[in-house]
C-alpha positions, 0 to 999 in steps of 0.5 A, a space after each residue: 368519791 364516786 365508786 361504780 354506776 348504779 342501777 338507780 340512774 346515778 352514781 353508788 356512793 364511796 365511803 370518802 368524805 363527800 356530800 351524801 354523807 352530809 346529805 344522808 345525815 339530813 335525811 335521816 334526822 327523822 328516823 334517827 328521833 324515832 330511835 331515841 338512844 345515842 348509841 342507837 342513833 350513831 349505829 343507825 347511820 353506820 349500818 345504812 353507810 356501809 349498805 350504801 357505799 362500795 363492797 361486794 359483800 353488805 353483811 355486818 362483819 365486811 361492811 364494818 371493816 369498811 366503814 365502822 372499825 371497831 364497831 363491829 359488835 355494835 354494829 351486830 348488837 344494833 341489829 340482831 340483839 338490841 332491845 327496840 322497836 322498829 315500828 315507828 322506823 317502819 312508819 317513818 318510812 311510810 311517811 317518806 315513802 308518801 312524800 316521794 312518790 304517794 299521790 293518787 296517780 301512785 300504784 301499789 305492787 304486792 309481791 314476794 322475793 325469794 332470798 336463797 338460804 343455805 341450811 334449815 336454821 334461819 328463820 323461815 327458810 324452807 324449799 319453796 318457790 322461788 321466782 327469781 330462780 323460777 324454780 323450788 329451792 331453799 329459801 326465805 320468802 318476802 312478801 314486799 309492798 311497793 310504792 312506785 309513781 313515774 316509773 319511780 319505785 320505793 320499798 315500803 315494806 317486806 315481811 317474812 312469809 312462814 311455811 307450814 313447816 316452821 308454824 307447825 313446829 313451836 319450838 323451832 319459831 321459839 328459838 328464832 325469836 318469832 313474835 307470837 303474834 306471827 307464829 299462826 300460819 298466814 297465807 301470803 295475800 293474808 300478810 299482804 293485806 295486813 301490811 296494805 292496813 298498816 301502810 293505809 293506816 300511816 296515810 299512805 296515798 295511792 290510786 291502785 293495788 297490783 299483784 301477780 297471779 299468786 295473789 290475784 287466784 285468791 278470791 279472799 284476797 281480791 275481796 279484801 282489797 274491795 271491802 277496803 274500798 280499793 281499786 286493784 288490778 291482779 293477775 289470775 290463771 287461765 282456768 279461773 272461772 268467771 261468768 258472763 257480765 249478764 248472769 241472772 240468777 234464777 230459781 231452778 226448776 225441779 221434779 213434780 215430787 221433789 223438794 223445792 230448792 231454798 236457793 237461786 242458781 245461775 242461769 249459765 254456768 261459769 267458764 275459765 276466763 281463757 275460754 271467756 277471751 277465746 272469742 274476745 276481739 283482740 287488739 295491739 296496743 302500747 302503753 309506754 317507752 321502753 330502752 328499745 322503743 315503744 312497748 306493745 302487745 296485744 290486748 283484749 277485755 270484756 266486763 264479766 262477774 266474777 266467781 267467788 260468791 257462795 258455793 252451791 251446788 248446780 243440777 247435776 254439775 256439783 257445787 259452783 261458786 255463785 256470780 261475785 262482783 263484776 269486775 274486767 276480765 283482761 287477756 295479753 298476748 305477748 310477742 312469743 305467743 304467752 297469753 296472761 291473764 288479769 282481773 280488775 275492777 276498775 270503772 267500766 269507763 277504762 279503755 283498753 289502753 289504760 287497762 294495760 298501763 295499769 296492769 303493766 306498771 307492776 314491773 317497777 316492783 322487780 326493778 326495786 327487788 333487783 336493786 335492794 339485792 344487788 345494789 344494797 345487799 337485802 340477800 346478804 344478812 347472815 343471821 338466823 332470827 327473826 328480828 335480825 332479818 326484819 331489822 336488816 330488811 328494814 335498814 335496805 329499804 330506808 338506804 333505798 328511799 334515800 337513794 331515792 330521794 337523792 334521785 328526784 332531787 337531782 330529776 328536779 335540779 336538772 329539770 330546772 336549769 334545762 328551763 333555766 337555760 331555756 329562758 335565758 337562750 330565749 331571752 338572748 334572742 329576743 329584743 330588750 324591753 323592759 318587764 313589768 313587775 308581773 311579767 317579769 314573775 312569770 
């Protein structure tokens, strides 16, 4: 039963017996095997159900009522008590993940999404910013990764970032089931980094990492996505410092008595990239379709060194970061005057125009939040630990790869009737001839 639009280009699914049941019995063979236990494995299927079918409300008790009567406590043991590991369900949906949309010409977004939470006893939960309310308020906060080609986003992973109020407090992170090995304070470029190894070391192709400005400030960050040998593309403040593309490093001169300087300096000290773009020529370019027409804005790069070498102190300017590695420098001036700005170190080669595609396909990873939340309840699990938020987030993001999934496939049954009725309007205009065998195969 087809039960209301969805935002994922068809329909949401009803909880009446109907082919996507059967489809999603299929599609989860493979993570159901990595469960191992029947019990586990009739749960598994149940869970992802009621995220998918019809009800406002996706937390355990009304999604039961819906699809699992009586299954309740089983339903609620699956995901807050039971005794397994979601690791190898993580991997298997890297696995899918790759097969709908990895390639070369992917992308991989790194970002966070805020889930508002009442009280101070779930796990993680803080006042801290949240930018979907684009305001501090009392919330968990999920670092996310997403794969996305062709406009197509999938949600591989999201990963509770812990504020300094939960690590300094061992007792609270005890009785909220912390893992150990996540009770020390990570920053969130340090989980993004570790969540980008996981998905890399599962085979996960892609050609560029994008993040916005809360991961693009951070040099560390940036750092480590190129000792990882990857291209990326971050947004930055207006007051980071860069240096012209032509810094030199030199030894600097110094008083007759004066002791020799040990290290070489710039020869020009570093500015913000605001200022650096100030005299940048300017240029309107569009990057892509969008529900009202083509998309533009006005865009402007030039090649700079970045400024996250060593600190050293300058003459009489304090200490300065020395020149990093040279990397693009990219303004965007959007239509209400908003100037945003962007690092990325992809080939000097990059004309504008690509340099905006790639900055701007980091989009996908809202429509994808927007779509777990609204559509598959990610904000909606009502328990307080750890593993139950992880478990909970874990099982939204399978129900939307296979969504999907389903998605693509239709894209490509329709795609091939258009050109299977293509050929046959052709073929009934053409004159009658017989093919030969090679022909005929084209």
């Amino acid at each position: 039963m087809i039960h209301r639009g969805s935002a994922f280009g068809g329909p949401t699914m009803g909880n009446a017996a109907s082919d996507w049941e059967d489809q999603l019995e299929r599609w989860l063979k493979p993570f159901l095997d990595r469960l191992g236990h029947k019990a586990r494995r009739r749960m598994c299927p149940r869970y992802i159900e009621g995220l998918i079918g019809p009800g406002e409300r996706k937390s355990i008790q009304p999604m039961a009522e819906r699809f699992a009567a009586g299954d309740y406590d089983r339903l609620h043991h699956f995901i807050a008590d039971g005794v397994w590991d979601a690791t190898p369900l993580e991997t298997e949906l890297l696995k899918q993940a790759d097969r709908l949309v990895g390639g070369d010409d992917a992308v991989l977004v790194i970002d966070d999404t805020a889930v508002p939470k009442k009280g101070e006893h779930s796990v993680g939960v803080a006042a801290q910013y949240a930018s979907a309310l684009g305001k501090t308020a009392n919330c968990q906060t999920l670092v996310s990764l997403t794969l996305a080609r062709g406009e197509v986003p999938v949600m591989i992973a999201l990963r509770l970032f812990l504020p300094e109020s939960w690590t300094s407090d061992v007792a609270r992170l005890k009785r909220a089931g912390v893992p150990v090995d996540y009770r020390s304070p990570r920053s969130k470029p340090e989980i993004a980094l570790a969540e980008i190894d996981r998905a890399m070391a599962a085979g996960v192709r892609f050609g560029c990492v994008l993040a916005d400005a809360g991961y693009g400030l951070s040099a560390p960050f940036r750092q480590g996505l190129t000792a990882r040998g990857l291209a990326w593309a971050v947004g930055i403040p207006r007051h980071l410092k860069v240096y012209p593309v032509g810094v030199q490093l030199i030894w600097p001169t110094t008083k007759v008595r004066g002791r020799p300087r040990k290290h070489h300096v710039p020869d020009i000290l570093s500015i913000a990239a605001e200022d650096m773009l100030a005299s940048a020529k300017w240029k309107t370019v569009s990057w892509r379709n969008g529900t009202k027409g083509r998309l533009k804005a006005r865009f402007a790069a030039v090649r700079v060194r970045t400024a996250d070498g060593p600190p050293q102190r300058i003459w009489d300017k304090g200490q300065q970061h020395l020149p990093g590695d040279e990397a693009w420098l990219i303004g965007e001036q959007r239509a209400s005057g908003e100037k945003k700005y962007y690092l990325a170190n992809l080939p000097v080669s990059t004309d504008l125009r690509a340099l905006a595609a790639t900055i701007k396909a980091r989009w996908i990873c809202e429509q994808a939040h927007q779509q777990l939340k609204e559509e598959l309840g990610l904000d909606h699990f009502e328990g307080r630990s750890w593993q139950g938020l992880h478990r909970h987030a874990l099982m939204t993001m399978i129900a939307y790869a296979f969504l999907q999934h389903r998605r693509l496939a239709q894209a490509g049954r329709k795609k091939k009737n258009q050109r299977t009725s293509a050929s046959a309007k052709f073929a009934g205009g053409a004159p009658r001839h017989r093919q030969s065998p090679s022909s005929a195969a084209i």
